[in-house]
N, C-alpha and C positions, 0 to 999 in steps of 0.2 A: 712695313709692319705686316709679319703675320696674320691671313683670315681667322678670323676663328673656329673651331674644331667643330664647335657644338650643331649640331641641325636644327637652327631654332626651327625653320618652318617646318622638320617633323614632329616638332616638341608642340606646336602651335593647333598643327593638324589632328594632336592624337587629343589632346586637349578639348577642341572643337567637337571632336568623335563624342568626348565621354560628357561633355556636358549638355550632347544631343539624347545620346542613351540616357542619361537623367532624366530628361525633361520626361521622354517617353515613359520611364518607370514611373514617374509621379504620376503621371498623365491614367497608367494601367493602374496604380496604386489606389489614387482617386476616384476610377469609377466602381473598382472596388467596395471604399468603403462606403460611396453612394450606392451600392446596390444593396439588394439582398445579402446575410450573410446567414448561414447554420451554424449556428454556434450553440446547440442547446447538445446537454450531457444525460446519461441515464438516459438515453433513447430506447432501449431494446424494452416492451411487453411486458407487465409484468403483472402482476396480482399479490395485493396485500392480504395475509393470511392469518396474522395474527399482532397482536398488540399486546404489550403490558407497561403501563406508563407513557415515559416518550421513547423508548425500547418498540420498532416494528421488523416485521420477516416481507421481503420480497419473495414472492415464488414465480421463476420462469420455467416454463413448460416447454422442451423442445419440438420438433417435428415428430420424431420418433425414437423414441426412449429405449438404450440399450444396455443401459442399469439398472435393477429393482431396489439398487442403497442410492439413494439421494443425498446431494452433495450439498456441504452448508459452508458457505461462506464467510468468512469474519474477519471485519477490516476493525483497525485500530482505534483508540479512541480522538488520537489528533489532527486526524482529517475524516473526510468524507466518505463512504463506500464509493458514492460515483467514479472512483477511478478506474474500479473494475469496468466501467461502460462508459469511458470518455470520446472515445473518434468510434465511427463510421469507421467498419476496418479492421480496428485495431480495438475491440472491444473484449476482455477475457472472459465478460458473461454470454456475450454474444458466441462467440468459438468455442467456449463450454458446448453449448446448449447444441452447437455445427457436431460434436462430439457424441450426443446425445445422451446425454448428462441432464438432468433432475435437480437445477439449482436454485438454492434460498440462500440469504443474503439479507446478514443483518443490519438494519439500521439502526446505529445508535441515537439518533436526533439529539436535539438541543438541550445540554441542563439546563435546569433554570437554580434559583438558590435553594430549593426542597431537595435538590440532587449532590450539593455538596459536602453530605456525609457518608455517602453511599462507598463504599470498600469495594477490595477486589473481590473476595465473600459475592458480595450482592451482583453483581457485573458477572461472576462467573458458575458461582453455586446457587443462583437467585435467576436472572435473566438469560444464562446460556444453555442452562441446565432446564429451565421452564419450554426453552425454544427445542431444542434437542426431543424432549418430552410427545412434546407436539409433532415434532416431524416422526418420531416411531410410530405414534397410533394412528395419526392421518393416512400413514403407506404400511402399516403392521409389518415393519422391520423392529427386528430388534438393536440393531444398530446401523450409525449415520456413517457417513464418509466427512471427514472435518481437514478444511481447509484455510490456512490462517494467512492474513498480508500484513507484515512487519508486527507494530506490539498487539495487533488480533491474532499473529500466527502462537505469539508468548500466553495470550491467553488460552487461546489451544491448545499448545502444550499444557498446560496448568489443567484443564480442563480433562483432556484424558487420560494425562496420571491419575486423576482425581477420581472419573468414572471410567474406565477402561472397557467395563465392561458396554459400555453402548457404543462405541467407535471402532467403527472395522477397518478405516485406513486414515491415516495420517499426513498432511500434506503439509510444510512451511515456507514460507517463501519471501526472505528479508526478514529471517525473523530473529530476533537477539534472543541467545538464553545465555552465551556468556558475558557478562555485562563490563565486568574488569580487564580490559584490555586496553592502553594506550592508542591502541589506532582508531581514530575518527575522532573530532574535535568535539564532538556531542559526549562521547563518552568521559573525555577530560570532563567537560563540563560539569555533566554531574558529578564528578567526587567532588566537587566544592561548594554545589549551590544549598544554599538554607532555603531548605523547602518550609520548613518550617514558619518561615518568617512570609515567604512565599505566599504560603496559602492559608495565615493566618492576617494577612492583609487582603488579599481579593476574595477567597472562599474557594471560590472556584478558578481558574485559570484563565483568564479571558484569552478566546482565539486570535486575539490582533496580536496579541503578544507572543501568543506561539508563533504566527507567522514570520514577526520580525525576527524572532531567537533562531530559526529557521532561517532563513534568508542571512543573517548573519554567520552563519557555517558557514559560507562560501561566499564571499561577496562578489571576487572578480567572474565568476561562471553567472552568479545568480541575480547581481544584479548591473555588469557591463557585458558579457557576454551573451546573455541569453536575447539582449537588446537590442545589442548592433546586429545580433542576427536576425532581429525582427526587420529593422530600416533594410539588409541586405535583398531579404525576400518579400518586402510588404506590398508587392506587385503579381506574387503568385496566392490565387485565392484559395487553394485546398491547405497552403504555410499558414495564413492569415487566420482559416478559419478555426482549424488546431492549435495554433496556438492563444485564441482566445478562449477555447474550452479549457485550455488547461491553467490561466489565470484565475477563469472561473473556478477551478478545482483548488488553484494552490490559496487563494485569498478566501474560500469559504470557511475556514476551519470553524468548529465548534469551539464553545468551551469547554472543558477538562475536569469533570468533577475532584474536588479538593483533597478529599482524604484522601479519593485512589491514586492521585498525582502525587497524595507525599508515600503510598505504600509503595510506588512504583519506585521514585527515585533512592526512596532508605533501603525498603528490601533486595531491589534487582541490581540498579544499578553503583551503589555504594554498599552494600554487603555480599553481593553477588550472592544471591541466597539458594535462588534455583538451581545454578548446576552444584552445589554443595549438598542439595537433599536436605533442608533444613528451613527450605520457605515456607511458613503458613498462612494457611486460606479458610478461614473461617474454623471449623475444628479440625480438618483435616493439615496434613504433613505432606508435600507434593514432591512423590520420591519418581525422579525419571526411569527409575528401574519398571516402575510399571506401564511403560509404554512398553509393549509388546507386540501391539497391532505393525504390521508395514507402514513405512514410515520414508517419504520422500522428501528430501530437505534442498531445497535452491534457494541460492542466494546469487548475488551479482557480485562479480569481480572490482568494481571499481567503487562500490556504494561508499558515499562520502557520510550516510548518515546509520548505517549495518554493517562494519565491513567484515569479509569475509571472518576472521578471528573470531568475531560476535557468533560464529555462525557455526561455524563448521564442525564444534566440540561435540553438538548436539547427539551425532548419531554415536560416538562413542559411551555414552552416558548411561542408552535406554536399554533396557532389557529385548528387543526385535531384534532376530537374526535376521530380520529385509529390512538395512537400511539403504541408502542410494543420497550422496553428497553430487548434488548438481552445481556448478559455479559457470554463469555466466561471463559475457564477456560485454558487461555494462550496467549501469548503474543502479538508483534505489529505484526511483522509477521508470527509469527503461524496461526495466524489469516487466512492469505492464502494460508499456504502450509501444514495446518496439516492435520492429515489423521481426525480426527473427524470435521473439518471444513470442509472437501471434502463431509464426508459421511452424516453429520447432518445438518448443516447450509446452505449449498447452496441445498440440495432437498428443504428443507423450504423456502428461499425465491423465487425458483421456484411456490409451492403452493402458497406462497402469492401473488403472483404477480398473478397469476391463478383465486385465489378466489376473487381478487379484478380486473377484466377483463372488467367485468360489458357491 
């Protein structure tokens, strides 16, 4: 009778190896999460400078300021601002500021039920427009620099077709204005959802529910992916501690005031009303022709919740002879926390904003 082929005792010995290297990654895993961790978000300095309702402005002040137009911030309403300042590192307010950039940053906080009648009107002709106000005469410019993150970048745009006249540069960044397009499962979504029924059951939109509907766009990345690559690395503390900042980020969501969630999903994204020149905002008509300021549009190549298509029409639309279609080579939020967006992307819209100072 033929030996057999197989090498147990190298099969025995390599076996032996990895369930030693286990023991030890637990071993470093565990004093891990017995120790200290940093895992807090929004760390960078800042100063609260104005309030209206639960509506606040962050103002970070850099070292040495190499702009007289100060740059305003505006994240979306279905998450947090914090992601602009999530890691050590990899912060966009922080490397703003490395730029010497003049940045505010709006915080939308939390509705409560007083807040779920409030329109796109009051969000952008009401509170954006109040905040805008405030930063001309605080630095007596006549106009801001406006910088938008995904549906804050939509309301940007909204904002200065609307007033053109106070915006000297335009910045996007994941931000949809074309809403009808088959790619991205978010966008299916909404041509079918009854919003209506939606938000005349909760009022307002509870955050747990966005997070799931969220989370449910991608399930194999979002929630068996992104996991086992926690158990891979839960021995290295800088993986460990980033990745709990950004739990903390993806699980905080607010809630979603109700009317602007059904004006959002009827107008934008089932009648695509924006790039048509036929959206309204209060009494005004929000016609892209009157973006005329320079105008810098990035988006991420692979964004499973903006994809490029959402994106890229934009700069065809606006009346500015300085447009600039940036596309990435990574997703909705890479976008803001990767190490090549840290190091490439935000020195350049630093420069741009520089060389268009005027």
């Amino acid at each position: 009778m033929d030996r057999p082929k197989i090498p147990v005792d190298l099969i025995l010995a390599k076996l032996a190896a990895d369930a030693e290297a286990a023991k030890h990654r637990l071993e470093r895993a565990r004093d891990i999460f017995h120790g200290p961790l940093a895992t807090d978000i929004g760390t960078t300095p800042y100063e609260l400078v104005y309030q209206e309702d639960r509506v606040r402005l962050k103002y970070y002040r850099p070292a040495a300021a190499r702009l007289k137009t100060p740059l305003l911030l505006v994240h979306g309403l279905f998450n947090r601002e914090t992601l602009l300042d999530l890691q050590p590192g990899r912060s966009v307010v922080h490397n703003l500021l490395k730029e010497g950039l003049e940045i505010y940053l709006i915080e939308w906080g939390s509705p409560t039920r007083r807040d779920q009648f409030l329109t796109l009107d009051d969000h952008i002709n009401g509170y954006m427009d109040g905040i805008v106000e405030f930063i001309r005469g605080r630095h007596g410019v006549p106009k801001v620099n406006l910088m938008g993150v995904c549906l804050g970048g939509t309301f940007a745009v909204i904002y200065a077709a609307l007033h053109p006249e106070k915006i000297r540069n335009l910045i996007t960044t994941a931000t949809p204005t074309h809403f009808n397009t088959p790619k991205g499962l978010l966008h299916i979504w909404m041509q079918e959802i009854d919003v209506d029924r939606l938000v005349n059951a909760f009022g307002n939109l509870p955050g747990n529910l966005v997070n799931a509907a969220f989370l449910l766009l991608n399930p194999p990345r979002l929630l068996l992916d992104k996991y086992l690559g926690f158990l891979e690395n839960m021995d290295d503390k800088d993986f460990v501690e980033n990745f709990i900042r950004m739990e903390k980020w993806i699980f905080d969501s607010p809630d979603v005031p109700g009317e602007t969630l059904r004006q959002v999903i009827k107008d934008l994204y089932q009648e695509n009303l924006l790039v048509q020149g036929k959206l309204k905002v209060g009494e005004g008509r929000v016609d892209l022709r009157r973006l005329t300021m320079p105008l810098l549009n990035i988006y991420g190549q692979y964004d499973h919740l903006v994809p490029p298509e959402a994106c890229e029409v934009l700069t065809k639309k606006v009346g500015s002879q300085d447009t600039e279609n940036v596309c990435l080579d990574t997703g909705h939020v890479g976008i803001y926390v990767s190490s090549r967006f840290q190091k490439e992307t935000v020195p350049k819209i630093g420069a741009w904003l520089l060389a268009r100072e005027g």
